[in-house]
MARZA-530749 format. One record per residue: residue in one letter; x negated, y, z of N, C-alpha, C in turn. Coordinates in steps of 0.2 Angstrom, whole numbers, plus 5000, padded with zeros to 4 digits. Layout:
BEGIN
AXYZXYZXYZ...
//
This chain:
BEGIN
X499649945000500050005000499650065000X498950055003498650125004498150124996X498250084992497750074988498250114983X498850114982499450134977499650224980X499550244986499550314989499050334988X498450304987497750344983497850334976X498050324972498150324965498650364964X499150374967499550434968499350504967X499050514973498550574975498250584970X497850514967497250544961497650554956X498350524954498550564949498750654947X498950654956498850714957498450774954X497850734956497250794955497050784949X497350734946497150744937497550784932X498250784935498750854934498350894936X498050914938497750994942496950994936X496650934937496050964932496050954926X496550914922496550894916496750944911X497051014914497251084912496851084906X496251094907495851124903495551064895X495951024898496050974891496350984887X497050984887497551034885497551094881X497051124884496651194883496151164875X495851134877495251114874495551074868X496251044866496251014863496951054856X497051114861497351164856496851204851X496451244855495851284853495651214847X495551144848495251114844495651114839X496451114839496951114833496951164831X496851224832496951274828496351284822X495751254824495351254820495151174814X495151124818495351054815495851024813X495951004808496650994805496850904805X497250894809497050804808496550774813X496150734811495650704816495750694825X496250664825496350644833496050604834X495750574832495250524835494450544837X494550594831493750634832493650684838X494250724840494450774844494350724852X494750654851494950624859493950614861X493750574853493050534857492750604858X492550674854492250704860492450724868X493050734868493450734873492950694878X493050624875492750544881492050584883X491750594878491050564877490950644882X491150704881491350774887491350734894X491950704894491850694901491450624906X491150594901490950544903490350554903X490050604901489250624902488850574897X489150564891488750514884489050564880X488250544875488050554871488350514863X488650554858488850544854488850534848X488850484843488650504834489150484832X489250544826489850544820489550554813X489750494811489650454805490350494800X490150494794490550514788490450544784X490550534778490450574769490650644772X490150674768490150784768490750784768X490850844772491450894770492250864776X492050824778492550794785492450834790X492350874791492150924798491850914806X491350854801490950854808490750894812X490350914809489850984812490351034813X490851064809491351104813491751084820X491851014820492150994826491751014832X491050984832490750994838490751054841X490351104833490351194835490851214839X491451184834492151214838492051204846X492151144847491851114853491551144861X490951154858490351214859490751274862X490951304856491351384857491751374862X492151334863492751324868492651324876X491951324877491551314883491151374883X491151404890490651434892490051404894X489551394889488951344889488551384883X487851364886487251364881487251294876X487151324868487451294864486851314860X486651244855485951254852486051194846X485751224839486051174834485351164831X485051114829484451074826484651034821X484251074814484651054809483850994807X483950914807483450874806483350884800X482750874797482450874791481750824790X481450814785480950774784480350794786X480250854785479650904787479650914795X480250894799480350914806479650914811X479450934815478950894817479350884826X479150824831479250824839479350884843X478950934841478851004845479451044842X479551014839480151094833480751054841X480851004841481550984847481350984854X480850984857480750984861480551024865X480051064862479451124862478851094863X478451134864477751114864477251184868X476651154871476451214872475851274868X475951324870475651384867475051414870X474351424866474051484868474051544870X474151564874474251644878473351674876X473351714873472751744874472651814879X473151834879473251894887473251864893X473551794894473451764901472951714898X472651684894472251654895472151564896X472751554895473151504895473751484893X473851404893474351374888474851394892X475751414888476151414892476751364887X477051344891477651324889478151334883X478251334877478851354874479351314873X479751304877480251244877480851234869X481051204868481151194860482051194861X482251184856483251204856483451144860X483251094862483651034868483651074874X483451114876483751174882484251204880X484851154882485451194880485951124883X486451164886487051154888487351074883X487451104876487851054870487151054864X487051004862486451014856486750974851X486850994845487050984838486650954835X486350884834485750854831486250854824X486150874818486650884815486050824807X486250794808485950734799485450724803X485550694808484950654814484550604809X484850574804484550514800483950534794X483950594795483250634787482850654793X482650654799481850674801481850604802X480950574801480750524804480750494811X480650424812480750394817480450464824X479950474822479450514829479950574831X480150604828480750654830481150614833X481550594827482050554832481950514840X481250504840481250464848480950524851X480950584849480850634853481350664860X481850644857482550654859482550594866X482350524865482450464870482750474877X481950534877481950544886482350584889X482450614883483250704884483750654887X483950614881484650584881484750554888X484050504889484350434895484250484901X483450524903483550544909483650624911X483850654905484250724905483350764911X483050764907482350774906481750784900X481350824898480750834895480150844898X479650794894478750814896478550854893X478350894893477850944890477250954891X476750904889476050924892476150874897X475850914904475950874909476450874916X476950944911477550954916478150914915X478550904918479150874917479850944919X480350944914480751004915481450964913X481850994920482450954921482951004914X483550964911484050984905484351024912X484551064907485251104911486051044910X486251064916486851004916487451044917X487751024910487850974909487450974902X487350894900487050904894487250854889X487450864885487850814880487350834871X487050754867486850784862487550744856X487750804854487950774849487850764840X487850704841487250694833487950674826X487850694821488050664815487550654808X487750604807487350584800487850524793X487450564788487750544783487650454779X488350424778488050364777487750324770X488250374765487850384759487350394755X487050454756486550474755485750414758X485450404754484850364758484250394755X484150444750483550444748483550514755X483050524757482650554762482950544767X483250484771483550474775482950414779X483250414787482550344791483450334795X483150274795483450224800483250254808X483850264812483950274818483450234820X483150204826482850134830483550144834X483450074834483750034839484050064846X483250074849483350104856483750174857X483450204852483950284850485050284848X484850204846485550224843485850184851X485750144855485650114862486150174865X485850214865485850294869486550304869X486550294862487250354863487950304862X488150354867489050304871489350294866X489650334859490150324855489650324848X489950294843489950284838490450294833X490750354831491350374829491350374823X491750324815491750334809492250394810X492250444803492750484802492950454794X493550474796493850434788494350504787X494450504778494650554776495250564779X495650624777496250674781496750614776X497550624780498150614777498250654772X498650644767498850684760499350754764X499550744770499750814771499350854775X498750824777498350844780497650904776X497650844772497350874766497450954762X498150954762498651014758498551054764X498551054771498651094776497951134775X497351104776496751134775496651134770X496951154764496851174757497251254757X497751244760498251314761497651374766X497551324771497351384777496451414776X496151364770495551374769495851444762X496151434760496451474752496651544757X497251554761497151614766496851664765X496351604770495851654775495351604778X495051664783494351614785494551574792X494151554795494251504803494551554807X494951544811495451574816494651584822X494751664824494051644830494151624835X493551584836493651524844493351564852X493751574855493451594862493751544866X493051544873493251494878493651484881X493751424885494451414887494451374893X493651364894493551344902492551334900X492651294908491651334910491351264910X490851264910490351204912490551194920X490651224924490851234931491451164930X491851194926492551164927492551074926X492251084919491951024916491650954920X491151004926490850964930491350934937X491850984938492150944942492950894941X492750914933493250874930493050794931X492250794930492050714930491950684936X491950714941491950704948492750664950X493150694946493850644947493950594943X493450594936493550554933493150484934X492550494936492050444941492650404946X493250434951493550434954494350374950X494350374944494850344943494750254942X495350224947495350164947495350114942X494650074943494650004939494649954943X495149894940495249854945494949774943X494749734946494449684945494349664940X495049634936495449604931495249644926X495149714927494949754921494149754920X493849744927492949744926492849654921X493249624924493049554919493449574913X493749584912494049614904493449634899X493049684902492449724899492049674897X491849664906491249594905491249534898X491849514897492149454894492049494888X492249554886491949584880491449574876X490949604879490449624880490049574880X490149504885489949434885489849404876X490449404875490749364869490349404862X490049454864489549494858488849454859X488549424864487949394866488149334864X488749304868488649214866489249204864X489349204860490249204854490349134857X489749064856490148994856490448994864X490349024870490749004874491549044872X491549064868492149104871492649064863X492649014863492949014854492849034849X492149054848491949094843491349084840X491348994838490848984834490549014828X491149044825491049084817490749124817X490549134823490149214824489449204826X489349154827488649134832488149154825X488449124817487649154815487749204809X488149264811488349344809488049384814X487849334821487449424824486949414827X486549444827485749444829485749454835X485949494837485949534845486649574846X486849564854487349574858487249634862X487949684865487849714866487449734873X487049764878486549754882487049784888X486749774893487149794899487649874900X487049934895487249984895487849984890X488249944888488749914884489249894887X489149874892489749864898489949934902X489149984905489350024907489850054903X489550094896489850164893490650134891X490750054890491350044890491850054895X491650054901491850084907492050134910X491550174906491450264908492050274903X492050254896492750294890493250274891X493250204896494050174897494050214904X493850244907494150294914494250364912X493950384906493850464901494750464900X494450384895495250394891495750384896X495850354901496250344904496550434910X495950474910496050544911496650584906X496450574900496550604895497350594895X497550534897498150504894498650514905X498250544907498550564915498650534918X498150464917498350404925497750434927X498050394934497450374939497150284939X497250274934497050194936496950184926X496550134924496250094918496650044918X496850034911497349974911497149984903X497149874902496649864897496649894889X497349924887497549964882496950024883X496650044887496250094887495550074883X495350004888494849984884494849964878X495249934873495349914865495349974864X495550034868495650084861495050114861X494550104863493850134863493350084864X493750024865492749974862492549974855X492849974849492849984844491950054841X492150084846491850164847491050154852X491250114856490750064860490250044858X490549984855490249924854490049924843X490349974841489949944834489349954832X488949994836488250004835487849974839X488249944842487949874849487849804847X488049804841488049714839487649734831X487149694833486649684826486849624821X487049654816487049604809486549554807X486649504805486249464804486449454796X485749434792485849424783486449394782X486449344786487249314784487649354782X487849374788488349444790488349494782X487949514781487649574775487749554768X487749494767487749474762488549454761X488949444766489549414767489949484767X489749534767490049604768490449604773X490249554780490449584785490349634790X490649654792490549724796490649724804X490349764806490449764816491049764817X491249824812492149834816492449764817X492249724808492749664810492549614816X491749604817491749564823491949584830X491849644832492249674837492849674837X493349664831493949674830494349574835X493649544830493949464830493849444839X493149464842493149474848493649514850X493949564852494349594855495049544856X495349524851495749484850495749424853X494949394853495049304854495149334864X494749404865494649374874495549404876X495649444872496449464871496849394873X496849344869497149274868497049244875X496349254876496049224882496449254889X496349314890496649334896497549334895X497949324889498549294891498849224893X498249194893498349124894498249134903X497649174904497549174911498249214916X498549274911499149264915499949224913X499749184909500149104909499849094916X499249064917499049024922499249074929X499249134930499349174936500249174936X500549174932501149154935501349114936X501149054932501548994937501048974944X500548994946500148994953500749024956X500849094956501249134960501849064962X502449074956502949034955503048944958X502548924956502348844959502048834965X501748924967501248894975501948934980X502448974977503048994983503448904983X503648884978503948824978503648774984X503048764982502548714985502648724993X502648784995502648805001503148805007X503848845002504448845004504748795004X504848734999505248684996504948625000X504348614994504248534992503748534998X503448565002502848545007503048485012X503648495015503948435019504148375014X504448395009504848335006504248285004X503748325000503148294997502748265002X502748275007502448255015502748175017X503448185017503848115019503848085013X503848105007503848055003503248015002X502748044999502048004999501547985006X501748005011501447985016501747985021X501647975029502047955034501847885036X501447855032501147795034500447775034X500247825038499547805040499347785048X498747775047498547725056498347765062X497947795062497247815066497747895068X497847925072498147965074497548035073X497648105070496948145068497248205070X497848225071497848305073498748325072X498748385074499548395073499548465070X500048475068500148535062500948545064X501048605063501748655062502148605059X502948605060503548565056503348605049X503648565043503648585038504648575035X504848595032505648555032505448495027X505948445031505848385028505448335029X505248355034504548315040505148265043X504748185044505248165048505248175056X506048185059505848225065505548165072X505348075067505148035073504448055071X504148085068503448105069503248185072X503848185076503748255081503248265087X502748285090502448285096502748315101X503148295104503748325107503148375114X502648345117502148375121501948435119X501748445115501448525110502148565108X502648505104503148565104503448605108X503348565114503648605124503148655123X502448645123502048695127502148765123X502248755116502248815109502948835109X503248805109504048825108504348815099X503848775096504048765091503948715090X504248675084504048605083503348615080X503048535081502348525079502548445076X502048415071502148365071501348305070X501148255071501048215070500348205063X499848215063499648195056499148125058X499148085053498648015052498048015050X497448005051497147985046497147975040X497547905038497647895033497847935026X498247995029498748045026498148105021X497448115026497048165023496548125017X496648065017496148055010496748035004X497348055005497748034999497448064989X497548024985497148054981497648034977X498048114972498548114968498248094960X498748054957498248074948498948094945X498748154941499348174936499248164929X499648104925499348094919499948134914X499648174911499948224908499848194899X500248204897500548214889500448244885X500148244881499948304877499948304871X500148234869500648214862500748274855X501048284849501148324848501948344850X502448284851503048304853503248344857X502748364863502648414867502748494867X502648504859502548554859503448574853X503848544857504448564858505148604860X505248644861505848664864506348704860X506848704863507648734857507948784862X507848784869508048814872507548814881X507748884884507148914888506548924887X506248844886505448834886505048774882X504548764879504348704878504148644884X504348594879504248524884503648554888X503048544884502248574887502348624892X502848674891502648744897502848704903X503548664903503648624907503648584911X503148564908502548504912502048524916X501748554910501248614917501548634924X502148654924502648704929502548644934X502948584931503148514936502148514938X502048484935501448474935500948514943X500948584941500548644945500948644952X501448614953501948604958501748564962X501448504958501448454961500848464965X500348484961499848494964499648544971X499948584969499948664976500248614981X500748574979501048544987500848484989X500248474984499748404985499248464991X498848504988498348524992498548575000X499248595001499348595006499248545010X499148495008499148425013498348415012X497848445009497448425011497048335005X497748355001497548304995496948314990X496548254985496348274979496748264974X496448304970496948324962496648294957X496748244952496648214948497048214941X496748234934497248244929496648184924X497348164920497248124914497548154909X497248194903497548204895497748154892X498348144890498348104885498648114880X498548064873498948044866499248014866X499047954860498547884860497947854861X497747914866496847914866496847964874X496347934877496047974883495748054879X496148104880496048164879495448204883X495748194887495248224894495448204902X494548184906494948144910494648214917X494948224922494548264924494648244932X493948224936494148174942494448214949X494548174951495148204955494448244961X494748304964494348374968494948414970X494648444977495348464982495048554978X495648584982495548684982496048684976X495948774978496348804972496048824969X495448824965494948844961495048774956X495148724957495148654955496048654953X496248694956496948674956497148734948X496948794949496848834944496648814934X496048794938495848744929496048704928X496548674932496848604928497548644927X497848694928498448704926498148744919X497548794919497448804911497048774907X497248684907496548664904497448614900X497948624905498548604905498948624898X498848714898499148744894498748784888X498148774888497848764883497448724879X497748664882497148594877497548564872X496848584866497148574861496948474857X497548434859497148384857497148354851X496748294850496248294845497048244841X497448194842497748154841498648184843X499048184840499848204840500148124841X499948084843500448014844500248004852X500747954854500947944861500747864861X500447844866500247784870500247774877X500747774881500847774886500347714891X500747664887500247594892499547624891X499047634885498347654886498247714893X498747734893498347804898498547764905X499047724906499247704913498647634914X498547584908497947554909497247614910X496947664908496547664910496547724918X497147734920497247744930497147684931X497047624932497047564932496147564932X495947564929495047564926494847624931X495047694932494547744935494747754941X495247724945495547744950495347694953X495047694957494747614963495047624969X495047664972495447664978496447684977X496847644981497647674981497647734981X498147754975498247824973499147804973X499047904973499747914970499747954964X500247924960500047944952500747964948X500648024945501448044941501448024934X501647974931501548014923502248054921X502048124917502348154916502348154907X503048154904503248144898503948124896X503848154888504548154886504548064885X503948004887504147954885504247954876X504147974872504347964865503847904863X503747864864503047824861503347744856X503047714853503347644848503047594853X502547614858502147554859502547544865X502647454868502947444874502547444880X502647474885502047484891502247454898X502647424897502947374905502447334907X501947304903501447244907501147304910X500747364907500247394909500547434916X500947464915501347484922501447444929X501747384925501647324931501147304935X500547304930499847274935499847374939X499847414935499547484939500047504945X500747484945501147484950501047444957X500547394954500347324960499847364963X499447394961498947434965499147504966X499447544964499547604966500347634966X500247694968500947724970501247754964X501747734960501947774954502447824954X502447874950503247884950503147914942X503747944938503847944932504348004933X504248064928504648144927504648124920X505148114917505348124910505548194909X505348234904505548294903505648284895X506448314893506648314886507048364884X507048374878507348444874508248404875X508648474878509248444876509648424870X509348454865509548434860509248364857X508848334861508748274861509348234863X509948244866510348204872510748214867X510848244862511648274860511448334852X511548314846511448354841511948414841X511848464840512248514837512648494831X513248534829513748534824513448594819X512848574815512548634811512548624804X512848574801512548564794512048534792X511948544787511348524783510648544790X510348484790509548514796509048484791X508348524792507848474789507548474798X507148404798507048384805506148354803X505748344808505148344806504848294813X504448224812504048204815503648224820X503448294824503148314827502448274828X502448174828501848144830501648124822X502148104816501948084813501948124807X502148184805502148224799502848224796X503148154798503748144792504248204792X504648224787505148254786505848214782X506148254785506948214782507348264781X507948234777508648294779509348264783X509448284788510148254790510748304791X511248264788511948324791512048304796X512048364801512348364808512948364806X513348384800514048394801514548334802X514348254801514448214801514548174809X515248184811515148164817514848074820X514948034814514547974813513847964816X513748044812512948054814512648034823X513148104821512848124829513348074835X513748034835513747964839513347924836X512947904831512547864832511647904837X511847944834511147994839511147984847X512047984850512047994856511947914860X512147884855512047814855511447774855X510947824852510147794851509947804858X510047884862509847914866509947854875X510547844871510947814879510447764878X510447714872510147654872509247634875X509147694871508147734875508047724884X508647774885508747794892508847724897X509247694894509347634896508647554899X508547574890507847514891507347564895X507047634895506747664898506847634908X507447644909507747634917507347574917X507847534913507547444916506647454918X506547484912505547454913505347474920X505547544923505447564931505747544936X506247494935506347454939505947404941X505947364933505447314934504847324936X504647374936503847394938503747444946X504747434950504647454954503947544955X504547564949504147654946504947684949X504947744954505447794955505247834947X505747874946505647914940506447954941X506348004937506748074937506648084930X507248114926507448144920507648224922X507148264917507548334918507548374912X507948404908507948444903507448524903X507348514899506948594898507648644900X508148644899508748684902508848694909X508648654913508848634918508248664924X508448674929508148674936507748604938X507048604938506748564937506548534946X506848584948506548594957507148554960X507748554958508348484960508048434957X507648414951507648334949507048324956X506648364957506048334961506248324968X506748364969507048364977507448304976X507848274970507948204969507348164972X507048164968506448114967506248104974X505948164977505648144983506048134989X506748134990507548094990507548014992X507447994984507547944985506847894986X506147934989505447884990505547884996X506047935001505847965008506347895011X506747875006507447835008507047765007X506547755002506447655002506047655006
//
C-alpha cells in the first residue's frame, strides 16, 4: 500500500516538472513539422543524460531539430561541423603559447558547451571522432596534463549521413557504444510534406526563444532517476538484452549465425534510463513494458553487430531486434499464463483441496512425527485432542509415513489436446487440474513428479518438492511442444512402472482418446502404486451440434472428412459411440481398481476433484 501512495505522489511531482516538456515540445512544433519520433527521442536522450545520433538522407531536419532544441533552453550551445581536414584540437582544444606570460595556456575547443552539435560526425577520421570518448562517458577533458570537468548538463548530439560514403569513416565501435539512442529519420507524410512546402514558400523560421533553463532540466531528472521499475520490468530488459548475446537460449536459433556481437551491459542500462524518460514524458510514475518496446528499437540497433551472413542476406538490426522483441514478448505471456494459474490453483489448493487431498492419499501412515493445524476435511479421529485444549484450536495428528509421499502426474500431450469449442482447451485444462494437484501436493510436504506423453515418453522430469519446482512444471505444462500427435496410454503408465521404485501416488490426466488397449499395463501399475484417472473432454465430444454440413479433422492423425450434423441418425449414432467409449473406459478402472473422474472443459473442474477425493476418503 505504501509502495502505490509513493507512486502517487511521484505522479504528482511529474505533473509539476514535466511543464516544461509541454513547453519544449510546442516551441519544437512550431518550427518542425512531423517528426514525433525525432522530437520524443531527444526529449529521452534530454532527460536521461545520453547521448544521441540521427541518422538520415539531407534535408529531414536533423540539424534543425537539435538547434531548435538548443534555442529552447537557456544553455551554452556549440556546433562542430566534422570534416576530413578536422584535426583532435579543433574539438577539444589544445594548448597555446603565451609569449607575454611566457607559458602554455589552455584554449579549450567547442565541447565546452551545455548542448554540442557534432553535425556529419561520419567525414572526420577515426582520431577525431575518439576525441569525443572521454567528453561523452566521463563528461570530462585532458588537455596536456590537466583534466577540466564539461559544464552540466551535457548532451552531444551527433548526425550523420548514410548515403554518401566517399569522404566518410566508420564510427568505432566503442564511439558508437556511447551514445543512448540511435534514431533513423524517415521521410515526412504527403501532408506533412505540403505543410513545410507552404510555410517554407511564406516565409522564413518562426523565432525560437527559451522556454525553460538547464536549472530546470536538472531537476527534471532528479524525478526521473525517481520513477518506478519493477522487478518483472528489470528482467524484461535483461531477457532483451540477454537474447541479443545468446539468441539459442531463448528460441532463437535463426539468429545465432546473423550476429557477431550482443548488446553489452551499457545496453541494459540506457534501456532503462529511456524506458523511465519515456515513461516521464507519457506522465506515469512507474515503467510498464510498452515503454520499453517503444524505445529498444532506438537502443539496441547500433548494439548488435551483423555478421556476413546477415549482409549478404539484407538483414538488418531493426529486423533482429524486432524478432527478439517479440519472441521474449511470447515468452513473458506464457509466464503470465504460468502466474495466473499459481495465484488461482495455489487459493484452491489451500482453501479447498488441502484437507480433502490429505484424507484421501494419506492418513495411513506408522511412526507418529508431529501435529499441524485442522485443515477441512481432516479426519476428526486424527485429532490431538491434548494440544487442541491447550491452543483452543484443533490440531491434528501427522505420520511419518505421510511426509515421504511422492506424487507422479502423467500428463497428455497428444495432439487431441489442443482442443476446445468452448471456455478453454483440453491442454489449458489439464495444466489448471494438474497445477492443483500439485500446490496441494506440496502443502503436505510431497514430491512432484511429471511424465509427458504421446506415443512416446516426451519428457520425464523426476519428482522434487518447492514451488520453484512446482512453477516449471506448470510452464513446461503449457508450453511443450511435442515431437509425436498420437496417444499411447499403456506406454506411459508401463514406464511409471519402470522409473518409479518406491509406492507412489499417480494421476494420469487425459481426454483417453487412444486405439491401443492399456488394461494389462494399468493392472500390473495399480498392484504397485496408487492410481487415479481425470478424464477431461470437449463437450462437444458427448453430443454433436445441429450445424449442417462440418468438415471435421484428425487432430492425432491428419485425416479430414465431411459429415452432416443435420442428420439426426448421425448424431445418435455419435451419442451412441460416446456412451459406448465411456462405458468400456469405466469397466478397465474398475478392473484395475483405478478411482477416475470425467470433467468437461465447460464445467467446474474443482466439484469433479471434490468427487474424486470423496470417494478415495470413503474406500
Amino acid at each position: 500500500m505504501a509502495e502505490a501512495i509513493d507512486i502517487r505522489e511521484l505522479n504528482v511531482r511529474i505533473e509539476q516538472q514535466s511543464t516544461f516538456v509541454t513547453n519544449l515540445t510546442t516551441g519544437m512544433d512550431r518550427v518542425i513539422v512531423g517528426q514525433k519520433h525525432l522530437v520524443d527521442s531527444l526529449l529521452i536522450s534530454l532527460l536521461s543524460d545520453g547521448h544521441i545520433l540521427l541518422e538520415g538522407v539531407p534535408g529531414l531536419a536533423k540539424t534543425l531539430a537539435i538547434k531548435t532544441l538548443s534555442q529552447l533552453i537557456d544553455a551554452k550551445y556549440s556546433r562542430i561541423q566534422f570534416t576530413p581536414d578536422l584535426l583532435p584540437a579543433d574539438v577539444v582544444g589544445t594548448m597555446i603559447y603565451s609569449q607575454k606570460e611566457e607559458a602554455f595556456q589552455v584554449k579549450k575547443g567547442p565541447v565546452f558547451a551545455n548542448f554540442v552539435l557534432a553535425d556529419e560526425i561520419n567525414r572526420a577520421p577515426a582520431k577525431v571522432q575518439s576525441a569525443l570518448l572521454e567528453a561523452m562517458q566521463e563528461h570530462q577533458v585532458t588537455i596536456g596534463d590537466n583534466t577540466f570537468k564539461l559544464p552540466t548538463p551535457f548532451l552531444v548530439m551527433a548526425t550523420q549521413n548514410p548515403i554518401e560514403q566517399e569522404g566518410t569513416y566508420q564510427l568505432p565501435e566503442a564511439q558508437v557504444d556511447r551514445f543512448m539512442l540511435k534514431v533513423i529519420i524517415d521521410y515526412p507524410t504527403l501532408e506533412e510534406e505540403k505543410k513545410i512546402m507552404r510555410e517554407n514558400l511564406v516565409g522564413g523560421l518562426p523565432q525560437v526563444m527559451p522556454v525553460t533553463t538547464a536549472e530546470e532540466i536538472m531537476r527534471a531528472r532528479e524525478v526521473v532517476s525517481q520513477v518506478y521499475i519493477d522487478e518483472k520490468i528489470e528482467q524484461y530488459i535483461a531477457d532483451i538484452v540477454f537474447a541479443t548475446r545468446y539468441p539459442d537460449r531463448y528460441n532463437l536459433k535463426e539468429l545465432s549465425d546473423l550476429i557477431t556481437f550482443g548488446g553489452s551491459p551499457r545496453a541494459s542500462i540506457n534501456l532503462a534510463k529511456a524506458a523511465r524518460a519515456y515513461a516521464f514524458i507519457k506522465h506515469r510514475g512507474y515503467v510498464v513494458p510498452e515503454d520499453v518496446r517503444a524505445v529498444a528499437h532506438d537502443v539496441l540497433r547500433h548494439r548488435v553487430g551483423l555478421s556476413y551472413e546477415a549482409e549478404a542476406n539484407n538483414v538488418t538490426a531493426e529486423e533482429i531486434v524486432s524478432k527478439i522483441i517479440n519472441k521474449v514478448e511470447e515468452t513473458s505471456e506464457i509466464l503470465k499464463k504460468v502466474r495466473k494459474i499459481e495465484i488461482k490453483t495455489r487459493g484452491l489448493s489451500q482453501n479447498i483441496f488441502a484437507g480433502q487431498y490429505h484424507s484421501a492419499f494419506k492418513g495411513r501412515g506408522m511412526a507418529f512425527s508431529e501435529v499441524r493445524e485442522y485443515q477441512y476435511g481432516d479426519d476428526v479421529r486424527d485429532i490431538d485432542w491434548n494440544v487442541t485444549a491447550r491452543f483452543h484450536r484443533p490440531y491434528v495428528k501427522v505420520f511419518e509415513e505421510e511426509r515421504e509421499l511422492t506424487v507422479m502426474l502423467l500428463v497428455d500431450v497428444s495432439g487431441s489436446l489442443d482442443f476446445g469449442t468452448s471456455h478453454q482447451l483440453k491442454r489449458e485444462m489439464v495444466a489448471e487440474i494438474a497445477a492443483t494437484l500439485a500446490f496441494s501436493a506440496i502443502q503436505n510436504n510431497d514430491k512432484i513428479g511429471v511424465i509427458l506423453f504421446s506415443d512416446r515418453i516426451e519428457k520425464y522430469i523426476p519428482p522434487k518438492k518447492g514451488r520453484k519446482h512446482i512453477l516449471y512444471v506448470i510452464r513446461e505444462m503449457l508450453n511443450f511442444k511435442p515431437e509425436s500427435k498420437r496417444t499411447d496410454i499403456g506406454m506411459a503408465v508401463e514406464f511409471l512402472t519402470r522409473v518409479a521404485k518406491r509406492r507412489c501416488t499417480a494421476f494420469v490426466l487425459s481426454d483417453f482418446y487412444t486405439r491401443n488397449d492399456f488394461e494389462k499395463q494399468l493392472q500390473i501399475a495399480s498392484q504397485k502404486h496408487d492410481i487415479a484417472s481425470i478424464q477431461v473432454y470437449d463437450p462437444r465430444a458427448k453430443e454433436l451440434p445441429d450445424v449442417g454440413l462440418l468438415k471435421v479433422c484428425d487432430a492425432e492423425t491428419g485425416h479430414e472428412t465431411y459429415i452432416d450434423t443435420s442428420s439426426k441418425k448421425l448424431r445418435q449414432a455419435h451419442a451412441n459411440y460416446w456412451r459406448q467409449r465411456e462405458s468400456v473406459l469405466r469397466q478397465t478402472f474398475v478392473k484395475c481398481n483405478v478411482d477416475w473422474v470425467s470433467v468437461a472443459t465447460n464445467e467446474d473442474y474443482v466439484r469433479s476433484l471434490m468427487l474424486l477425493f470423496a470417494q478415495r476418503g470413503h474406500s
